[in-house]
C-alpha positions as CSV (number, residue, x, y, z in Angstrom):
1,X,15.2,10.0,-23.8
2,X,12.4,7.6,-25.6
3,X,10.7,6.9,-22.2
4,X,10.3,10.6,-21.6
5,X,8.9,11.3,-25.1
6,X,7.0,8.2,-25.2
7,X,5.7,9.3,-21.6
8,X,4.9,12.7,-22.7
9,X,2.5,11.3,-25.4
10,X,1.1,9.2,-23.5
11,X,-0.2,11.8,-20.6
12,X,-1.9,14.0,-23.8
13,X,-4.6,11.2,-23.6
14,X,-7.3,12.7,-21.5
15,X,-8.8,9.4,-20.7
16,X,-5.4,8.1,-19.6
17,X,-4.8,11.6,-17.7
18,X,-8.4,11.0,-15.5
19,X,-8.2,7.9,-14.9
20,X,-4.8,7.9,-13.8
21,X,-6.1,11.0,-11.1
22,X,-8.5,8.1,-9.7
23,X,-5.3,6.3,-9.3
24,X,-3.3,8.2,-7.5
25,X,-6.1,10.0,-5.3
26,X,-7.1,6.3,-4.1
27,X,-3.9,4.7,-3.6
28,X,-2.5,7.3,-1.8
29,X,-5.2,6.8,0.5
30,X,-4.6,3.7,0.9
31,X,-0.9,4.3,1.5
32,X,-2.8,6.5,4.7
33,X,-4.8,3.6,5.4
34,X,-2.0,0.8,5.5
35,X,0.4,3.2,7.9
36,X,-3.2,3.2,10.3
37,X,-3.3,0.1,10.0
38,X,0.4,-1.0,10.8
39,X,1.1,1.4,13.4
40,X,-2.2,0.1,15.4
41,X,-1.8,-3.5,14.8
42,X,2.1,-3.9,14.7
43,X,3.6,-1.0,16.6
44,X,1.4,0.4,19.4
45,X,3.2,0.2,22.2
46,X,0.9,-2.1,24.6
47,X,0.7,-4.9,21.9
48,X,3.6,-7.8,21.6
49,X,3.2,-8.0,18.5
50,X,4.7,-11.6,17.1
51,X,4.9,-12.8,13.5
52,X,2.2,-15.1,14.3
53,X,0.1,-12.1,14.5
54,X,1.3,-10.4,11.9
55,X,0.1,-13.4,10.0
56,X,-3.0,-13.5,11.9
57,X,-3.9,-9.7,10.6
58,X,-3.4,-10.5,6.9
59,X,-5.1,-13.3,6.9
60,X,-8.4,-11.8,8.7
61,X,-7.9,-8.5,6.5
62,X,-7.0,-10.8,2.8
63,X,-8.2,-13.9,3.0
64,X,-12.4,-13.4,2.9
65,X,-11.9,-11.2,0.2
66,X,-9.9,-14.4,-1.5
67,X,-13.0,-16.3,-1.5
68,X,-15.6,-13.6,-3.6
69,X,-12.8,-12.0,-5.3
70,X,-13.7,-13.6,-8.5
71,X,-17.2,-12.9,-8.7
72,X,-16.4,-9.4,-8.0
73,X,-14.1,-9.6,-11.4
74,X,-17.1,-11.0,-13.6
75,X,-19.4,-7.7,-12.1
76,X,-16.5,-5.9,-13.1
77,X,-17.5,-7.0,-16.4
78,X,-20.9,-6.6,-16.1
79,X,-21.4,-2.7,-14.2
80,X,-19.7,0.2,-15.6
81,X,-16.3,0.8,-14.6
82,X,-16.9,4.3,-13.7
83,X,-19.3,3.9,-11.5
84,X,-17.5,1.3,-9.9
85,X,-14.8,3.8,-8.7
86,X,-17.3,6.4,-8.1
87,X,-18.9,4.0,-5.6
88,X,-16.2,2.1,-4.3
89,X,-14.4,5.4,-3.2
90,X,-17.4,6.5,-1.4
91,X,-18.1,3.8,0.3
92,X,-14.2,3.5,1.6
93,X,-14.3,7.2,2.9
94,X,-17.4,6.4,4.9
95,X,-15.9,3.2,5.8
96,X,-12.1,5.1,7.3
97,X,-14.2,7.5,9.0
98,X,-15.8,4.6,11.1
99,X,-12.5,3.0,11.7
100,X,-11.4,6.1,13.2
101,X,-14.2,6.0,15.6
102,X,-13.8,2.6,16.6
103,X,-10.0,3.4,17.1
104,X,-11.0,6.1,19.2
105,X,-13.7,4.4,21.2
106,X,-11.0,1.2,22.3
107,X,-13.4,-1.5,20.7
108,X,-12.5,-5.1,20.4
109,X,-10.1,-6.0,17.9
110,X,-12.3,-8.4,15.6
111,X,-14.4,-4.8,15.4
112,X,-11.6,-2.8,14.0
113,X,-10.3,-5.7,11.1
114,X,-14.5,-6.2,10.5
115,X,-14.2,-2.6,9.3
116,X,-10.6,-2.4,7.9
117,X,-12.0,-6.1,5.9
118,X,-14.4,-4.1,4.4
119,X,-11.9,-1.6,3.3
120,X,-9.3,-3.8,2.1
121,X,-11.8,-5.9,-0.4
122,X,-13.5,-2.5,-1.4
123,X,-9.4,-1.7,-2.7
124,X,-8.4,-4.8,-4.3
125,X,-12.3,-4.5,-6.6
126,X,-11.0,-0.7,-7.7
127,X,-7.4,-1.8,-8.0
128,X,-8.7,-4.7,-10.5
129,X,-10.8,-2.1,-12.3
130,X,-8.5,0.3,-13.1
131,X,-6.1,-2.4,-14.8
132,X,-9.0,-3.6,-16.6
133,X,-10.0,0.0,-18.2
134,X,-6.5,0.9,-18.8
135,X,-6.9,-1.1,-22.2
136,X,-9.8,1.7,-22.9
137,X,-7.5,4.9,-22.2
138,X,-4.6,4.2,-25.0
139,X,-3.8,2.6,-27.9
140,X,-1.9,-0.5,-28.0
141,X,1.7,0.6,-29.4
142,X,2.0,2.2,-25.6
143,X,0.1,-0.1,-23.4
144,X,3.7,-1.2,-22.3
145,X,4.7,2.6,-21.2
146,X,1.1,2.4,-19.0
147,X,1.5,-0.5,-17.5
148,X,4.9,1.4,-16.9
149,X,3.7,4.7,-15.5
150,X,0.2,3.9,-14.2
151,X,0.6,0.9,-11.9
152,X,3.9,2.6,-10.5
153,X,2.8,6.0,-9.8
154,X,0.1,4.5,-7.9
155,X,2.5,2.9,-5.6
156,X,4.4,5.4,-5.2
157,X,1.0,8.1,-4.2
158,X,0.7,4.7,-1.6
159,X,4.4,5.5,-0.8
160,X,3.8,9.4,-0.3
161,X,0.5,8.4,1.3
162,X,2.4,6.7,4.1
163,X,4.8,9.4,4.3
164,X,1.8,12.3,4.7
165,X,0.2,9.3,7.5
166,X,3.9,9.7,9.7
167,X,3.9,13.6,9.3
168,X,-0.1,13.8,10.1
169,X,1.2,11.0,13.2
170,X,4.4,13.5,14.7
171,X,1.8,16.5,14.7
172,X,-1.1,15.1,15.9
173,X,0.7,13.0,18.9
174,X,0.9,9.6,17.3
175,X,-3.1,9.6,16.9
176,X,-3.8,6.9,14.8
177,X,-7.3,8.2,14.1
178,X,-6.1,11.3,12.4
179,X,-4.5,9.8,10.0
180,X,-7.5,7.4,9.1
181,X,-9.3,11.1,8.4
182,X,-7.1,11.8,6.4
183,X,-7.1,8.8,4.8
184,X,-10.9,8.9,4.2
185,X,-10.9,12.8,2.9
186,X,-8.2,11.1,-0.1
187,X,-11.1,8.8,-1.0
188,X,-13.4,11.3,-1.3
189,X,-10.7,12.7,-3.7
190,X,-10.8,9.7,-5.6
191,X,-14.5,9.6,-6.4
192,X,-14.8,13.6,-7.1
193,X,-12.4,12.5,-9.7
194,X,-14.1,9.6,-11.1
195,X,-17.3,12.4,-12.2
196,X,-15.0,13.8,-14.4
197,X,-14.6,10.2,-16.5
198,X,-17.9,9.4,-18.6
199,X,-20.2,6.7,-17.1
200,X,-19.4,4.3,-20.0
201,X,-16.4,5.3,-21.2
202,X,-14.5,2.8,-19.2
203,X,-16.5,-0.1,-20.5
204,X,-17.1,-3.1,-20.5
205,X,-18.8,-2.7,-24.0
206,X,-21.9,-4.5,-23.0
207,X,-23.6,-5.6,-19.6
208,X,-25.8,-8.5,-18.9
209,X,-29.6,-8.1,-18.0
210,X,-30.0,-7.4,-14.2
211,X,-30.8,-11.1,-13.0
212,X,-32.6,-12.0,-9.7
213,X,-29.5,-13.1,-6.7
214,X,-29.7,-16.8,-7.4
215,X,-29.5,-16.4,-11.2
216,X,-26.9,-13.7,-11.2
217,X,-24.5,-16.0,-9.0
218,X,-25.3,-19.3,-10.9
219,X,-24.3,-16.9,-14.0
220,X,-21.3,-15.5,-12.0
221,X,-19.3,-18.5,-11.1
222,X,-20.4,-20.2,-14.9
223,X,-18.7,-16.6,-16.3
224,X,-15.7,-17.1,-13.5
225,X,-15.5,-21.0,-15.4
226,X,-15.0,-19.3,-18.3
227,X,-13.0,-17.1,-17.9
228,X,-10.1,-19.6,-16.4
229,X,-10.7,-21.6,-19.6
230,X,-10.6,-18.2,-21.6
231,X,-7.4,-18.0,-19.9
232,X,-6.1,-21.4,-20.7
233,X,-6.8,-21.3,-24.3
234,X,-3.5,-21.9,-26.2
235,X,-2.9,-18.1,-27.6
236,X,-3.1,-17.0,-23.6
237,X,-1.4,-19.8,-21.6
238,X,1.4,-17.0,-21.6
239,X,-0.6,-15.0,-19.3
240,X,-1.1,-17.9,-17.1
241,X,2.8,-18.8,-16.7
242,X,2.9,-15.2,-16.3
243,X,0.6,-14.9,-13.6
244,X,2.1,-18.2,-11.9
245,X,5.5,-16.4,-11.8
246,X,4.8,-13.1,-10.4
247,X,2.0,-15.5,-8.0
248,X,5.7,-17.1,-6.4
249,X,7.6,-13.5,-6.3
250,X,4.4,-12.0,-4.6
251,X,4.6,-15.6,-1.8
252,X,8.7,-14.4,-1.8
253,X,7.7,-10.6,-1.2
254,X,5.4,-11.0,1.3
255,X,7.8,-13.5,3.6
256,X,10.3,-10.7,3.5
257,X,7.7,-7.9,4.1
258,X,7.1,-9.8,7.5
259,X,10.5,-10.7,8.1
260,X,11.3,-6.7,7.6
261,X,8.7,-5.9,9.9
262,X,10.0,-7.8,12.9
263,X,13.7,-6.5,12.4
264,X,12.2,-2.8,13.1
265,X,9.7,-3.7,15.4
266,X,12.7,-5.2,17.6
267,X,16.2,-6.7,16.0
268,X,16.8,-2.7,15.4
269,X,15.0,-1.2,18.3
270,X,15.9,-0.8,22.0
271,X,14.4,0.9,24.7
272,X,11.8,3.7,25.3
273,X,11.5,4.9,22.1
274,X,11.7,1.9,20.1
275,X,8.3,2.0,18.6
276,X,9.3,5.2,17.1
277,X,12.7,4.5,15.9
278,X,11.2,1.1,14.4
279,X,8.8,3.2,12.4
280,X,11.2,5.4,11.2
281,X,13.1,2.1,10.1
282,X,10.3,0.8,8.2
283,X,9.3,4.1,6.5
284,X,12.7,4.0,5.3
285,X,12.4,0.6,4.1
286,X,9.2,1.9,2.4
287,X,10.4,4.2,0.3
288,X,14.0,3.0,-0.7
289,X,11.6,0.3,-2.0
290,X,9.4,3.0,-3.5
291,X,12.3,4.4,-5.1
292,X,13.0,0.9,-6.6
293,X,9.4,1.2,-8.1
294,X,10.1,4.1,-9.7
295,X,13.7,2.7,-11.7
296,X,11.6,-0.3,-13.2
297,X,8.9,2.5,-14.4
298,X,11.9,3.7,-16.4
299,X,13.7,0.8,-17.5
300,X,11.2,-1.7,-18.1
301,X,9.6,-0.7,-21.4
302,X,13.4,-0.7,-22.6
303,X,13.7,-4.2,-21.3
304,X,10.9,-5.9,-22.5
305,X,12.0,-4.0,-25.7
306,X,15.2,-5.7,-25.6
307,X,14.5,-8.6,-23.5
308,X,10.9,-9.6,-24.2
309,X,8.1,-9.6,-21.4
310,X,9.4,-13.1,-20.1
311,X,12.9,-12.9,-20.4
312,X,12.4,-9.9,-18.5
313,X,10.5,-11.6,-15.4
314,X,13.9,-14.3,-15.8
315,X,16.1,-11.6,-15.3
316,X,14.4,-10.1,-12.4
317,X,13.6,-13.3,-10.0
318,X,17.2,-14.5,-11.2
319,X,18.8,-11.1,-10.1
320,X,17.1,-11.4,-6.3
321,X,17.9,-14.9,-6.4
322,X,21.6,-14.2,-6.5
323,X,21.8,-10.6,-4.8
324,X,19.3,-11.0,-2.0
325,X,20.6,-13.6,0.3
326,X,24.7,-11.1,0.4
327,X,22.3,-8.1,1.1
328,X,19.8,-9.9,3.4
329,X,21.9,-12.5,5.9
330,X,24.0,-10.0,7.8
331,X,20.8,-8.8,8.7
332,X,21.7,-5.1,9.4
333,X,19.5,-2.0,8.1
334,X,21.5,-0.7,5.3
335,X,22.3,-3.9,3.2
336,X,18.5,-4.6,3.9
337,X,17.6,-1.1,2.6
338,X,19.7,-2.2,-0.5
339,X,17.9,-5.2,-0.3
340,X,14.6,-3.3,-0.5
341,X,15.4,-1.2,-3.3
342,X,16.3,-4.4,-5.5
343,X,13.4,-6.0,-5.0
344,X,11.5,-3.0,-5.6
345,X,13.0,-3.0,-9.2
346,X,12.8,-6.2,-9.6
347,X,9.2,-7.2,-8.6
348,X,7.5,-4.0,-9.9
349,X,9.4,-4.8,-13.2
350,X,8.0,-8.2,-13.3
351,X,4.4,-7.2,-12.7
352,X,4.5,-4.3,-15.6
353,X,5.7,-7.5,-17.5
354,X,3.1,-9.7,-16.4
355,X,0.1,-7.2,-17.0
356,X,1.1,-6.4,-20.4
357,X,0.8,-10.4,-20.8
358,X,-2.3,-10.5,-19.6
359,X,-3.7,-7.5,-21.1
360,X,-2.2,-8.2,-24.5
361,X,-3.6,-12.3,-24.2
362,X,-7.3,-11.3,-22.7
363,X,-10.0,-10.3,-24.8
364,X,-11.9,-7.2,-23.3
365,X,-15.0,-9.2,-22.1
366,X,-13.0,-11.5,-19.6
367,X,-10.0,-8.7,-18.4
368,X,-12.0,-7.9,-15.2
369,X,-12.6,-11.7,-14.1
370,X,-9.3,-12.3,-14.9
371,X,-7.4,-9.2,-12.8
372,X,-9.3,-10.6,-9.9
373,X,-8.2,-14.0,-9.9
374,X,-4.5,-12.2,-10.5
375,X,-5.4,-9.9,-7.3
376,X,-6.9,-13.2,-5.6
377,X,-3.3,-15.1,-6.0
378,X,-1.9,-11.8,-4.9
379,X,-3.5,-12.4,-1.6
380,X,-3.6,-15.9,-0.6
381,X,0.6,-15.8,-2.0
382,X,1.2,-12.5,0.6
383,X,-1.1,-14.5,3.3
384,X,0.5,-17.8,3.0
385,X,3.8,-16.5,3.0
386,X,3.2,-14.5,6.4
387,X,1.9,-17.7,7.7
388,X,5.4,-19.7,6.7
389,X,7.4,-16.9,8.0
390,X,5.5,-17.3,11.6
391,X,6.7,-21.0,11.8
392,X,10.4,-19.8,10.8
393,X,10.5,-16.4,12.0
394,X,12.4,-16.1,15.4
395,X,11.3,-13.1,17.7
396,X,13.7,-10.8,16.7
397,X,12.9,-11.2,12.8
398,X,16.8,-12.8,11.9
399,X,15.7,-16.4,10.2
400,X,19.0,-17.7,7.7
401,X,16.1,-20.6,6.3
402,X,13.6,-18.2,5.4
403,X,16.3,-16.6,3.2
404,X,17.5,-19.0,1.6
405,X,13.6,-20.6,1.2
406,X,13.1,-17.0,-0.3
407,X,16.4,-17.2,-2.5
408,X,15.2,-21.0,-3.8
409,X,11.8,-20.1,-5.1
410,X,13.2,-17.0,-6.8
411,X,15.6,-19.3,-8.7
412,X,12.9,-21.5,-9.5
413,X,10.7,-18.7,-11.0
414,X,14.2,-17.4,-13.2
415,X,14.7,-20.9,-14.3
416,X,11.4,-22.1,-15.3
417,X,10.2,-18.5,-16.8
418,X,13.9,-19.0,-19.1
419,X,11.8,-21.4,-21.2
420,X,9.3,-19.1,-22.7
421,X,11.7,-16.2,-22.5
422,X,12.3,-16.6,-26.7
423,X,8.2,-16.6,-27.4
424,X,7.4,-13.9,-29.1
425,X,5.3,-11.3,-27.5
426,X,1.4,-12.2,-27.5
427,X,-0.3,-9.8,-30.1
428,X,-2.2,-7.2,-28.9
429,X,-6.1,-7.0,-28.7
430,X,-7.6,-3.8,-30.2
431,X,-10.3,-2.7,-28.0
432,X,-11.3,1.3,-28.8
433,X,-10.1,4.0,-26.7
434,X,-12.9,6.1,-26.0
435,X,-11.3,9.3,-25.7
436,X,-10.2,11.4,-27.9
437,X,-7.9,14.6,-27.7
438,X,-8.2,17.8,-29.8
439,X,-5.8,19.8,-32.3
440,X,-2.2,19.2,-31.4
441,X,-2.8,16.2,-29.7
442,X,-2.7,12.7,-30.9
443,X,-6.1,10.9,-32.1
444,X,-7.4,7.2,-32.1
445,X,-8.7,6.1,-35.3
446,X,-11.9,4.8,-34.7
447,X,-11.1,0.7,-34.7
448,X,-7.7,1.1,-35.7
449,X,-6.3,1.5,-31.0
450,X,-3.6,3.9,-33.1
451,X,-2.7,7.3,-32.8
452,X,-1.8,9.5,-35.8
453,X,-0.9,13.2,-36.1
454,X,-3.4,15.5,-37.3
């Protein structure tokens, strides 16, 4: 099978190998994290929980971060990448282990999102780094396969992540601190594997001068200037219909995540126990979507192969926008699961499409100012979403409009996204991949981002 081979060569790359353990080690915890944070917010028994609140979390935990995401991407390009994980990671494990306290102690909720905020932003600045360095781990012929395996396997260590967070709830009687522990030893994880990656072998090839704080933000937002016009230069407008697309199926994701949420937290649950059958519900959900992420990992290359990257992203928005409303409107738990696992496919496929765009279009300088805006419009699409779901949204989670809302915009992504889906692929940047592997195992050229057999 060509994916299998392809994905065997790709995994001899040490680089790609260690920085994918960073990957995995963080977004697991953060699968841990999320399941905390969900179970506490949305399913503890003494709260009644609406989708106004819902909406009301995401927007205190997202929406800050929203506003200095950007200059975050233009340090990106400025500090070493490395360090930024090695950091980051320890600075979340502290940061979980004083969310457990404050779970513990009963504070006041604006206490507990202060800390989980700080948590939250610290994961979309890693998560917009490791995208960024990918570019520096393998050669461009596979950067497609990558995107494939690299992104996906870190949702699904978040998917096992929230599994391990329900198994650590059942033994230690639903304590929602233990599994922030846990959560917090998985970041420590994630930085002990960041040591093992050389402190500039991540790039960015060069980093400005340190500059006093009024200087270096003055600099930032005239770097975060050009890097939207970097990204509106003709050979990359691409990227930005790219980004706009997977911007609306993100807005369509997160209306359904909320919608989802409220059918287990009480359309499918009655009586004593329905906090616990609801979570069982929604881990279900979970990983049937999970599962979906793993299929587009091993058709998508082929696609965008056969398909290009945006008649790809066509064919997924146009296959919710036809399927989702037959699986979603009867509004019972297995067509919904079915519902799940096709937009899993279908929206993890589109983003492996979309960062190959972007990677392919975006010089090396401006990648990490440019995955921050993308995680930016990530987050104010999932926030404003949750906020149109509460205005729609009955109590019990069953809203025909916000399907057919959802089933619209899909549409208009397939639709509009058909008229680029002849371009040609962008050509890829050649940026070096700093590590190299020994004997048996294929070598970069130096300046040539190929690999050839020794």
């Amino acid at each position: 099978m060509a994916v299998v081979r392809d994905l065997r060569v790709l995994l001899r790359f040490q680089g790609f190998r260690r920085l994918l353990a960073v990957r995995l080690l963080s977004q697991g915890a953060d699968g841990v994290y999320q399941v905390a944070l969900a179970t506490y917010v949305v399913f503890s028994p003494e709260k009644q929980t609406s989708a106004a609140a819902i909406a009301s979390a995401m927007a205190v935990l997202l929406l800050p971060y929203s506003l200095v995401g950007p200059f975050a991407g233009v340090l990106l390009d400025r500090w070493p990448r490395r360090q930024v994980f090695l950091y980051g990671s320890l600075l979340r494990a502290a940061l979980a282990a004083v969310t457990a306290v404050l779970i513990l102690g009963n504070v006041p909720d604006w206490l507990f999102y202060a800390s989980a905020l700080c948590v939250t932003a610290i994961n979309r600045f890693v998560l917009a780094g490791l995208s960024a360095a990918l570019p520096r781990v393998v050669d461009d012929e596979r950067l497609v396969i990558a995107n494939s395996l690299s992104p996906t396997a870190g949702t699904l260590a978040a998917t096992v992540g929230g599994g391990l967070a329900f198994g650590v709830r059942l033994v230690f009687d639903d304590s929602d601190a233990a599994v922030v522990v846990l959560g917090a030893v998985l970041y420590l994880g994630a930085a002990l594997a960041a040591l093992r990656i050389g402190r500039q072998a991540l790039g960015p090839d060069s980093t400005d001068r340190r500059l006093r704080l009024g200087a270096q933000v003055l600099g930032t937002a005239r770097e975060l200037v050009a890097g939207v016009r970097h990204l509106g230069e003709p050979p990359r407008r691409g990227a930005a219909r790219a980004l706009g697309a997977m911007t609306l199926m993100r807005f369509c994701y997160g209306a359904l995540t909320v919608m989802v949420l409220m059918l287990c937290r009480y359309a499918w649950s009655s009586g004593d126990d329905s906090s616990e059958r609801g979570l069982a519900l929604l881990g279900l959900a979970v990983g049937v979507s999970g599962a979906g992420f793993l299929v587009a990992a091993l058709i998508t290359p082929w696609a965008v192969g056969r398909l290009g990257p945006y008649g790809w992203i066509t064919t997924c928005a146009g296959s919710v926008a036809l399927l989702a409303p037959a699986l979603t409107l009867p509004f019972a738990p297995v067509p919904i699961l079915a519902a799940a696992f096709l937009i899993g496919v279908t929206t993890q496929g589109a983003k492996i499409a979309t960062d190959t765009v972007v990677q392919s279009s975006v010089d090396d300088g401006f990648r990490g100012r440019i995955f921050s805006v993308y995680d930016v419009l990530f987050n104010v699409a999932f926030v404003g979403a949750a906020g149109v779901a509460a205005l729609m949204l009955p109590p019990d989670g069953r809203s025909v409009p916000l399907v057919i809302t959802v089933a619209l915009i899909y549409a208009a992504v397939a639709l509009l996204m058909a008229r680029y889906r002849h371009q040609p692929h962008p050509a890829p940047v050649h940026v070096p991949v700093m590590f190299h592997v020994k004997h048996d195992r294929p070598r970069v050229s130096p300046g040539a981002g190929r690999p050839t057999t020794p």
